[in-house]
N, C-alpha and C positions, 0 to 999 in steps of 0.2 A: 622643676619636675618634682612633683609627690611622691615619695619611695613610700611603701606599704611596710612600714617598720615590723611591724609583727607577723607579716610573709617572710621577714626575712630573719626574724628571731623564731617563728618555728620551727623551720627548714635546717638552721645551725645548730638547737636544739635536739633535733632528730639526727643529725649526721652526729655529734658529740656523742649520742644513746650508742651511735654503731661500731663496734672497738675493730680497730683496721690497723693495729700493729703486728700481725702475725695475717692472722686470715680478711682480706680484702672482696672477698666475692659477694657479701651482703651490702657494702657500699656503692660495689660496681652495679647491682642488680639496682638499689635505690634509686642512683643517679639513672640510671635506663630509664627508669622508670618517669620519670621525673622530668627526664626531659628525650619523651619520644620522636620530637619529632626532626631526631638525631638516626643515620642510619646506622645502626652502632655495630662493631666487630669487634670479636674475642681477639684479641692477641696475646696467645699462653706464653709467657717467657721463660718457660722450664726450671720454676723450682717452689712447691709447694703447691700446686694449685693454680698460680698467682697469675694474673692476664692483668691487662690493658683494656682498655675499652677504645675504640676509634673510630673516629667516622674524619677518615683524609679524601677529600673532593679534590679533582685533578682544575677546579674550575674555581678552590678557593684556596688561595697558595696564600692566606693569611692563616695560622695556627691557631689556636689556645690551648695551653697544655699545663697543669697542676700537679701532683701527686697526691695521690687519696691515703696513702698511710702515714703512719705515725711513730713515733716515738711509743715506749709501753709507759704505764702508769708513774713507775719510778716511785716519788716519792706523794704526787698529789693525790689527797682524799677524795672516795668519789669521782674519777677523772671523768666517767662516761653519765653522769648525770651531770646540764647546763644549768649552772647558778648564774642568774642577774644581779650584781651588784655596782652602785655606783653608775651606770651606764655604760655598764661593762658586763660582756658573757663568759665566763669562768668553763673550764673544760678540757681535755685531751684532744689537741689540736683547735683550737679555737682560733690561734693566731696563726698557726701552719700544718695545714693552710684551709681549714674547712672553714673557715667567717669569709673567705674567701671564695669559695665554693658556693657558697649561700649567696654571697652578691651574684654571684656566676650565674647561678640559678635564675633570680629573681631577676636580671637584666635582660636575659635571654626570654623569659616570659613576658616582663615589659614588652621588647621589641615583638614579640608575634602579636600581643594584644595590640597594639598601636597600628601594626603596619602587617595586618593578617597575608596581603598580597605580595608581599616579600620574602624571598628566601634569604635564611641566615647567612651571612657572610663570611661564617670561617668554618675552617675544619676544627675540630676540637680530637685533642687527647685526654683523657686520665689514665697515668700511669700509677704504678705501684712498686716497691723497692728500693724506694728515691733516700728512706730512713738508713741504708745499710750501706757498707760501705761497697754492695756489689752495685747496686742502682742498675736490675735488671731490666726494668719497667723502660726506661728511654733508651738503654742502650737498645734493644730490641725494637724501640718506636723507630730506632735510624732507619731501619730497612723497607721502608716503608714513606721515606721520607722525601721521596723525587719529587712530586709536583709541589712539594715546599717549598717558600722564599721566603716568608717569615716570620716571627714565633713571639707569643708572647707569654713569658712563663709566668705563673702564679707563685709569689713566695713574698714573704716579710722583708719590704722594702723599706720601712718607715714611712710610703707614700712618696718616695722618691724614684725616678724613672732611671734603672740602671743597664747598661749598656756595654759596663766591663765588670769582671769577677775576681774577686782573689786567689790568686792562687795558693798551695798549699802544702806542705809536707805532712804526714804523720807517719814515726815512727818509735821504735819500741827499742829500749835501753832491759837489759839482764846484768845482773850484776852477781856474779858466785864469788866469796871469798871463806875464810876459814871461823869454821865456828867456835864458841870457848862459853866460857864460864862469864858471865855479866860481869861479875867484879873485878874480872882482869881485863877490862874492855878499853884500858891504855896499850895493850899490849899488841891490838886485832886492830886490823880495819874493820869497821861497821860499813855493810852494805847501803842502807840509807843515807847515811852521812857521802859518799861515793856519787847515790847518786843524784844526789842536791848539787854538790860541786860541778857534776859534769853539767847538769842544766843549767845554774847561775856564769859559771863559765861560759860554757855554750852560748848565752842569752848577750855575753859580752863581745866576744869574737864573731857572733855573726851581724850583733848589731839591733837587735828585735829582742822583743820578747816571744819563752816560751809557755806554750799552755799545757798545763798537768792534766791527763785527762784523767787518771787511773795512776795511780799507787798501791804495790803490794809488798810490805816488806815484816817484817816480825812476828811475833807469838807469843801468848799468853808466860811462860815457860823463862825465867831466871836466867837468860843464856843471849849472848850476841848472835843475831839470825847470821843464817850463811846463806842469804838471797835476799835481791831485793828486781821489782820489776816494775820498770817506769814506760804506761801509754800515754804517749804526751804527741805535740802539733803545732808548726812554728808558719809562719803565713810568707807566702812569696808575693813581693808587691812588684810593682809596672813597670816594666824595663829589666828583671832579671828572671833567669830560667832555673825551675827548679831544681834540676839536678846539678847544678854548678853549685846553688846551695845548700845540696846534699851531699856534694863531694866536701865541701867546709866543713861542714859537719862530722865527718866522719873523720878527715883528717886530725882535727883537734880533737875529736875522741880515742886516734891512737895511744897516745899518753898512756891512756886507763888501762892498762893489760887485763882487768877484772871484768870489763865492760864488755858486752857482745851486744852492737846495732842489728837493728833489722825495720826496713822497711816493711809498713803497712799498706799507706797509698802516700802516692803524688799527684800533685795536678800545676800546670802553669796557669801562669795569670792570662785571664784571656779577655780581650775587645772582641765585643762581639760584632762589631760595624758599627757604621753612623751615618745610615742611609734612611729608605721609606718608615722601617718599623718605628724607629727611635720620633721620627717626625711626626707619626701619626698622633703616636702615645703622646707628643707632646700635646700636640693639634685637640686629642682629645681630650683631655685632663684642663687645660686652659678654655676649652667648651665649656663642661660639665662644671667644673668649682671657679670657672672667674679668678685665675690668679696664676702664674706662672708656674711650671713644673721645677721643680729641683730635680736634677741629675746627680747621679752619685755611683758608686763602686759596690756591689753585692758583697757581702763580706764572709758568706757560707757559700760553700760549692753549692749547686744546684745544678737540678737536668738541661740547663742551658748549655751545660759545658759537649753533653753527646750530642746535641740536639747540630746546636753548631758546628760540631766535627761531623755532621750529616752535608752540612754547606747550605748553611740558615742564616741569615742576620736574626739575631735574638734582641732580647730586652727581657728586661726580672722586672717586677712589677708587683706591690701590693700594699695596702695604707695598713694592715696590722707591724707590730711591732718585735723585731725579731729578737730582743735580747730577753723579752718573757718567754720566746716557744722552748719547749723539752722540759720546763719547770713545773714548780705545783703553781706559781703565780700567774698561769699560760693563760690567756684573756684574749678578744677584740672589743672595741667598742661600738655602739651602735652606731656614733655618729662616721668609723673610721668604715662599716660595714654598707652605710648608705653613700659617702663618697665612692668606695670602691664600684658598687653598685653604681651609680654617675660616669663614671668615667665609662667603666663596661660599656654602656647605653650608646654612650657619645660614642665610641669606636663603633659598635656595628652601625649606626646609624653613619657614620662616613664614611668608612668602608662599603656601606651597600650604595650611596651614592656613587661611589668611583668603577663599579662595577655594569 
């Protein structure tokens, strides 16, 4: 199959132009736009503005569902202008998940130009608030999710077809002790020092590693701070339930009488099934590129996990790479944005067959 590489570096280039970490209603209106011949519906999820777009067919209980926002600029130059470099597109969401999008696009216009006399075969979501830890956008897709059977979300797989998730703790350590004078700083507990211990600890007694997300402790000022405050996040793997590792947790933080826990979010590890969806994705991908799918574990939460608790067999799916997305080094590559594009193709085309 011929992918039209530059239909599909314009298309990424223009959704990259459109900054969707705050206000989402110029990407939702794009994508409308873009691909009309979707019966589209607002779904406001009550906070800023922010909606959904959705077109759920009681007649096509296969999904596609994405998230159209982003992470904010952070630390990369220019986030909303797309640089090619290398064979690679440079950008604020490039890798999660608008290079994705762009395949989304461009395969869905393949298939009309190919096979004008057919109707599309799945329902499609874009959701929005996927970046935050309220993830309004899917939670509110649930309701709306009865003539669903199965889903296949959009997110930085490495090209690997996944089918279960990580699950996840994040929570927030406070540490108050007494403050003094720097140079009598034998004499004081140092909050920082407190709470290195609790996490290296931590990281021993529960057996994992933990991840720092946020550290805030000291000041310019000649003096031992009298706070210190750690947003950190330790991963639940397959066979154990988050809050038994949350109770670990907390029990070995008794000890610290300086220490105050508090939970942010949890999530368990979740299978999402290994039925029709997982098969197809297989089915399709071994079409489209000639060579076996790898199967693998989603290793960020993702809207598969509400989507699921709707009573969905899912699957996470996408060839960008997720350990560059949220960075200034956040890329896809061409050649990762025409497989994706491939695969796409192959599924509606066998799903309109089974239909």
């Amino acid at each position: 199959m011929n992918i039209n590489v530059d239909r599909l570096k314009n298309y990424l280039r223009e959704l990259i132009e459109i900054p969707s970490y705050e206000d989402c209603d110029e990407i939702q209106c794009y994508l409308m736009e873009k691909l009309p011949f979707f019966k589209w519906e607002k779904q406001y999820v009550g906070k800023n503005n922010l909606y959904n777009i959705i077109d759920i067919d009681p007649d096509k209980p296969f999904l596609i569902n994405t998230h159209v926002d982003t992470v904010p600029p952070i630390d990369m130059e220019e986030p909303f202008k797309a640089v090619e470099k290398n064979g690679a597109i440079y950008g604020r969401g490039a890798a999660d998940t608008k290079g994705l999008i762009a395949s989304l696009i461009v395969s869905l216009e393949l298939f009309r130009e190919r096979f004008p006399d057919r109707d599309i075969p799945v329902s499609i979501a874009f959701t929005v608030d996927e970046e935050q830890n309220t993830a309004l956008g899917s939670e509110k897709l649930k309701e709306v999710l009865g003539p669903i059977k199965y889903a296949l979300v959009l997110e930085p797989t490495y090209g690997r077809i996944c089918n279960k998730q990580m699950g996840a703790l994040e929570f927030r350590l406070n540490i108050e002790v007494e403050s003094a004078h720097a140079a009598e700083f034998e004499k004081y507990e140092n909050p920082s020092k407190i709470a290195c211990e609790c996490i290296y600890g931590a990281e021993k007694h529960l057996d994992r590693l933990i991840n720092i997300i946020k550290f805030n402790s000291g000041w310019e000022y000649y003096a031992i701070p009298k706070s210190a405050e750690v947003l950190a996040e330790l991963k639940v793997y397959e066979g154990e339930t988050a809050e038994v590792i949350e109770d670990k947790l907390k029990n070995f933080l008794r000890e610290y009488k300086s220490v105050d826990y508090r939970r942010e979010d949890i999530e368990d590890f979740h299978f999402f099934g290994e039925g029709f969806a997982v098969k197809v994705m297989k089915e399709s991908y071994q079409s489209a590129l000639n060579r076996e799918a790898e199967t693998g574990v989603m290793s960020s939460w993702t809207d598969a996990a509400n989507i699921y608790k709707a009573g969905v067999e899912c699957v996470v799916f996408g060839t960008s790479h997720l350990d560059v997305a949220h960075t200034k080094r956040e890329h896809i590559t061409i050649s990762q944005m025409v497989d994706m594009t491939k695969v796409l193709y192959s599924l509606f085309s066998i799903l309109s067959h089974l239909t």
